[in-house]
N, C-alpha and C positions, 0 to 999 in steps of 0.2 A: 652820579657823583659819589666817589668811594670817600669812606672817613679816611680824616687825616692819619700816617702812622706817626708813631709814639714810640719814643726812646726807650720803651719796656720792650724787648724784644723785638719789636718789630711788631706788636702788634698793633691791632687799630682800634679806634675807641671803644667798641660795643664788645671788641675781646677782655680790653685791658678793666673795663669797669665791673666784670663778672666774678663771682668771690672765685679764689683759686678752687675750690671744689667742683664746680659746674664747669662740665665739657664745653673747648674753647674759653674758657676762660682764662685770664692771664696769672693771678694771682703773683707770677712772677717775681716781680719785685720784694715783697712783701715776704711771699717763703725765702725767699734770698733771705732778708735781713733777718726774720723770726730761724730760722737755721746760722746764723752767722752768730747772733744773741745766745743760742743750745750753744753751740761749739764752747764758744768765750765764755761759757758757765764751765761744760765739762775742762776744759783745762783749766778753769782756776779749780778746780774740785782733784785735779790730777796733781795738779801743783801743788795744792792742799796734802795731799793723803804723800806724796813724795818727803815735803819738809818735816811732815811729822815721822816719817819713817827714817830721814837721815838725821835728824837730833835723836832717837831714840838709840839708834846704831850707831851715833859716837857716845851720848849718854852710858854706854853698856861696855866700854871699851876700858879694858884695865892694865894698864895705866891710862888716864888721860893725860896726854901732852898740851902744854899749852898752846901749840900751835895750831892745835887740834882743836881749841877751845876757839879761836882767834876764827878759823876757817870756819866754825859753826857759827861764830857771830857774824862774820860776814855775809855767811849764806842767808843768814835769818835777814839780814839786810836787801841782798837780791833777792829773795823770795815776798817781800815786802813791796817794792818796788815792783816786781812783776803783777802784785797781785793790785798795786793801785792802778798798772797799766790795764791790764783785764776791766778793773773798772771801769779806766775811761773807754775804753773799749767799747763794753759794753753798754754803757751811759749813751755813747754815740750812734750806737748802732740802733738802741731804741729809739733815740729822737729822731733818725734818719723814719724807722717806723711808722713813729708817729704823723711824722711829716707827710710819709706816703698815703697814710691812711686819711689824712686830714683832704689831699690832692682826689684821694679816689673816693672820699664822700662827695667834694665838691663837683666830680670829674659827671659820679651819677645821677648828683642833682640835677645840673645841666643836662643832661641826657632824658632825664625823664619829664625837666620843662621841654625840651625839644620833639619828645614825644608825644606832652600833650596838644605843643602848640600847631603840629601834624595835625594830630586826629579833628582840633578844633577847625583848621584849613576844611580838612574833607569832607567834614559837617558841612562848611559853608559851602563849601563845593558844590556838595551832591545838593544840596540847597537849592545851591540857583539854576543848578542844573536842570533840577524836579521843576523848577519854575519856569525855563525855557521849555522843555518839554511840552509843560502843560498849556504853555501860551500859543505855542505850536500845531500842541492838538483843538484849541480853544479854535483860533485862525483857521485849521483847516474842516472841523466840523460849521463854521460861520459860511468859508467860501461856500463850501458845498451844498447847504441849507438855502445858501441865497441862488446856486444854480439850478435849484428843484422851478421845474416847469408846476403850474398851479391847475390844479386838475379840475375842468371847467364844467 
């Protein structure tokens, strides 16, 4: 019986629950979101280091017109607004994170009671196994003992 697959790629439980650094492992989701979070950092930092560079390049403009003044207030306004989106953005993108990583502790819990409750099977197993065996060999050293001719 193969594990079930999992909307992570396609992969399947023993892939998906292996941290991204271990071959086969899925990490998948997770690098997704922790590189979606970089991204949505580096452009608000692009967006940052832009707005400071266009107030400084109209700032340095002689004359200033007022309309000039008008269009940097605006800007400072979409630039504002873009960077509360970048937040939620990235607010979202953590929580998604979070959420996975909440999923893939749970995913390995389960995976390692499932493991134990194996190895406890094949204990019992080889157990009762060991025990038929030996009742076997027990039975068949009995017959044999009572077929011995008794030497007169």
């Amino acid at each position: 019986m193969s594990a079930p697959i999992l909307p992570i790629s396609g992969a399947t439980l023993p892939q998906a629950i292996r941290p991204a650094g271990q071959p086969g492992g899925a990490g998948g989701f997770q690098d997704v979101l922790s590189s979606a979070i970089q991204k949505v950092e580096s452009i608000g930092q692009v967006g940052d280091r832009n707005a400071i560079r266009a107030e400084i390049q109209v700032r340095e403009w002689r004359p200033i017109a007022g309309g000039d003044l008008t269009a940097l207030g605006s800007f400072r306004l979409y630039v504002k607004s873009r960077e509360s989106e970048i937040a939620r953005l990235r607010l979202e993108a953590a929580q998604k994170l979070a959420e996975q990583q909440k999923l893939m502790l749970e995913a390995r819990r389960r995976c390692r009671l499932l493991e134990r409750l194996k190895e406890r099977r094949f204990t019992e197993w080889t157990a009762t196994r060991d025990r038929e065996v030996e009742e076997i060999a027990a039975e068949s050293y009995l017959a044999r003992w009572g077929r011995r001719k008794p030497v007169a």
